[in-house]
C-alpha positions, 0 to 999 in steps of 0.5 A: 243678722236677719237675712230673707231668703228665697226657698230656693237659696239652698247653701247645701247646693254649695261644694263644701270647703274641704271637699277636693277641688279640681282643676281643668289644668289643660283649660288652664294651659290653653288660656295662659298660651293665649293670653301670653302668645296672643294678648290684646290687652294694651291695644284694647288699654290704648282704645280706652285711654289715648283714644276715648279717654278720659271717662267721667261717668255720662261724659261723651268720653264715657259714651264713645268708651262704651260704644267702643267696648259694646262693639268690640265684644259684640265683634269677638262673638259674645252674646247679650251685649248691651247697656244696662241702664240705672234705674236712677239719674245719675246727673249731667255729664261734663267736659273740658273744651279749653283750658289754659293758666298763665302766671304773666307777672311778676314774671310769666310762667305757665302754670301746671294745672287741671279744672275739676269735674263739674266746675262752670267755665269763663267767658272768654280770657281773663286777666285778673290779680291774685289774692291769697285768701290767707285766713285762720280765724274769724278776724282775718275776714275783714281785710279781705271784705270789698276787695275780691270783685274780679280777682283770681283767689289762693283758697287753700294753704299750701302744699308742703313738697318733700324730696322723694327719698321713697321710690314711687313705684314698688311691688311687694315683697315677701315679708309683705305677703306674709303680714297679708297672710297672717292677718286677720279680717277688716271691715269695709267702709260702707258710707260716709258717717257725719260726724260734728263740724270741725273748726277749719270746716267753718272757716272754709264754708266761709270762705267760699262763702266770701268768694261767692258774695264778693265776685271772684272771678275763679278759685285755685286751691293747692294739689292736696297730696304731700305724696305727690311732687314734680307737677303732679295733679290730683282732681276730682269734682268741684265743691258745692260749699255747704255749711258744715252742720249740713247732713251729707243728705242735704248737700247736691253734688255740682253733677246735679241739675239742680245744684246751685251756682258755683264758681269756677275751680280749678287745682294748681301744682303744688310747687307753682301754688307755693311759688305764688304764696311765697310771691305774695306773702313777700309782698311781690304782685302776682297777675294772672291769666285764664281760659276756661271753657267747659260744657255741660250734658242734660241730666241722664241716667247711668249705664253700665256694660254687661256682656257673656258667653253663656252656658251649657247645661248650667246656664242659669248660674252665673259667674261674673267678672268686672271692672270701673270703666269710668274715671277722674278726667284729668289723666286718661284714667289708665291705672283707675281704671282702663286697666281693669276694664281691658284686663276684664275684657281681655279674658273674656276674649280669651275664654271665648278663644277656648271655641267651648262654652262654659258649664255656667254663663260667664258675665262681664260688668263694666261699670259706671259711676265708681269714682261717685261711690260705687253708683253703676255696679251698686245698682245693679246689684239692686236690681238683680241681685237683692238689697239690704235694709239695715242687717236684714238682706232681701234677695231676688230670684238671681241671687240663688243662681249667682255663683262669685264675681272677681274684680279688679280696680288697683292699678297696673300691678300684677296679681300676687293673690286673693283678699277673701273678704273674710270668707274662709270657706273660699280658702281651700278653692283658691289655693287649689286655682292659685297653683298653676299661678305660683311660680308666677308669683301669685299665692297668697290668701289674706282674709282682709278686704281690700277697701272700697271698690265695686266688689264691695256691691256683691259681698255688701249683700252676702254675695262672693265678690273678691278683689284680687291683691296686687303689687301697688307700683305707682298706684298710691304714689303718682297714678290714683286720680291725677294727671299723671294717670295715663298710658305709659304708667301700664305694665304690658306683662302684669297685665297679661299675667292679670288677664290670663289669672281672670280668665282661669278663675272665671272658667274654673268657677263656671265648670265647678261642680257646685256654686262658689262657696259662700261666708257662714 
């Protein structure tokens, strides 16, 4: 890999891994005491969530969201509060202002359902039939020819529903730390890789290609989880069709301004989806009834929210700590990731209680755009930090003053240990900052990485950006992008064991004698 760095970027400057790391145990000790007698962590989840929750990036939920932690931390005396502006549109903000979905005949229920981000709204309350658009091969297009103006349309098959012999919720055991610890390195996914259309992309490009000519009058497609019953929803953003040989490069998302006209959609329940296939297929008329009102924002650029407390006498270096604080918008985006966010923020309130500024500046990054790829911290990092062409990283002047960066972004669950993205030379650090944390369960190092999440945008360039592991609880199985993604899915003490195990790792990389180590 060929790598340009500044003169200034001397690993030597670096603590070498096997040298002796200290631990301020009183600086530890204090923070614990404050985090676990005097934690703020749910009143500042339940600002973000019951209160300007949801917060899909550039929505007025996400801006009153930011104003309330910009504010918050200005109050707790942090300095350099402010929004950190993209250099780059992000797209046009969206909101639901009304919704409703009734099924009136062949009997009337109401139907569990939630439209996607992004999706254009209806005029007024329409009632209109049903169609299931069953479709398997060319052939079957015809019958549907003709007969779609006006009518509410099944796009997608459905979706089987299983009983749920598995709990959804867990934490991990002692035989999966251990597979963790015995593993080896995994590669992050760093994009979307296009690969040669399939057959069921070209019946579904058809699809909404029929839709659109025909004139129907919305689009409802199944809840696509087999994992997720009892009502559940997972949405994210509505579909702009593209034929399926075109380049992911080619295609506009339905956020951006110049995204061509697309109809209405919204995501149904599984079990009431298959409750009005089965209607139909058994030849029983289903009639619908809708209301959906949406609004659109002007096209903006993104913005993050950046705070510190800064440093002594190595004020320049940084350590840096963060969270996504946007979300999917059908939940109060609780668990993904106002968790995150307020654990985040928590210990930089606890860190300022200490009443001692670091030796370092310590740095929070609350970002946006994450759900939409990584947007808010990968452009930051950009421009602060350096980028990367290819194998070869260019780094900007920042980059020799960066130390590490610590995230968080898997639900509610409490921290059990580190991934270390492949960096052994971080191992014997955290195994040294782990100790006061192993009778409370957390102690374990894998060299894994955890997948995507905004840590990514710093270890992408060569950075130390570390997530940390924690137990999944519900994550995977009910929260991760559903309506079902609120308040009371949160662990009031896995989030203050989370906040304090932050705080300390922050305050014992900021005092540090030299930078965290970096990957060979």
């Amino acid at each position: 890999m060929k790598i340009l760095l500044y003169p200034v970027l001397i690993l030597a400057l670096i603590l070498p891994a096997s040298a002796q790391e200290k631990i301020d145990t009183l600086a530890v000790s204090r923070i614990k005491k404050e985090g676990l007698e005097n934690s703020q962590v749910m009143s500042i989840l339940g600002m973000l969530t019951d209160v300007h929750g949801p917060r899909l990036t550039n929505s007025p939920g996400y801006k009153r969201a930011a104003d309330y932690t910009k504010k918050t931390m200005e109050a707790w005396g942090l300095q350099n509060v402010h929004f950190d502006v993209w250099d780059e549109d992000f797209g046009r903000g969206w909101q639901l202002k009304k919704f409703s979905l009734h099924a009136t005949a062949p009997v009337y229920f109401p139907v569990i359902a939630y439209p996607k981000a992004w999706t254009p709204g209806i005029k007024g309350n329409v009632q209109a039939d049903v169609v299931y658009l069953d479709i398997k091969s060319e052939s079957d297009f015809e019958k549907y020819k003709g007969k779609l103006k006006g009518k509410i349309v099944l796009f997608s098959l459905p979706t089987p529903v299983r009983p749920g012999f598995e709990p959804d919720a867990r934490r991990l055991e002692d035989k999966d730390l251990l597979q963790l610890a015995n593993s080896g390195a995994t590669e992050a996914f760093t994009g979307r890789r296009f690969t040669a259309p399939t057959e069921p992309q070209r019946l579904a490009w058809m699809k909404w290609d029929l839709c659109q000519k025909e004139g129907v009058i919305a689009v409802l497609e199944a809840s696509p989880s087999s994992r997720l019953e009892d009502g559940t929803v997972t949405v994210a953003a509505a579909t702009v069709p593209y034929p399926a040989e075109t380049s992911f490069a080619d295609r506009l998302s339905s956020r951006h301004p110049n995204a061509p006209k697309i109809l209405p959609q919204v995501v149904v329940s599984a079990e009431h989806y298959n409750r009005m296939v089965r209607q139909i297929q058994s030849g029983v008329p289903v009639k619908m009834e809708l209301t959906l009102e949406t609004e659109f924002t002007p096209n903006e650029k993104g913005f993050n929210v950046i705070a510190e407390i800064p440093g002594t006498d190595l004020k320049d270096e940084v350590v840096m700590i963060g969270a996504h604080l946007d979300s999917w918008h059908s939940g109060t985006g609780t668990t993904d990731n106002a968790a995150g966010s307020a654990v985040m923020m928590e210990a930089m309130r606890i860190i300022k209680s200490l009443g001692v500024n670091p030796r370092r500046t310590i740095r929070i990054g609350l970002w946006g755009g994450e759900e939409q790829g990584l947007l808010g911290s990968r452009n930051y990092v950009k421009r602060v930090y350096g980028v990367r062409d290819g194998e070869t990283i260019t780094y900007k002047p920042g980059a020799e003053k960066f130390s590490v960066y610590f995230n968080m972004d898997n639900g509610t669950g409490k921290y059990r240990g580190v991934y270390m993205q492949g960096n052994e030379n971080a191992r014997n650090v955290f195994r040294e900052w782990l100790k006061p944390f192993e009778k409370l369960g957390a102690a374990t190092l894998t060299p894994r990485n955890t997948g995507g999440t905004d840590h990514l945008s710093f270890d992408g360039i060569g950075l130390p950006g570390f997530q940390f592991i924690q137990d999944p609880i519900e994550y995977s199985t009910r929260t991760h992008h559903t309506s079902m993604d609120l308040y009371d899915k949160a662990i009031e003490d896995d989030l203050k064991h989370n906040a304090v195990m932050t705080a300390a790792f922050a305050w014992l990389a900021a005092n540090r004698d030299a930078l965290f180590p970096r990957k060979d």
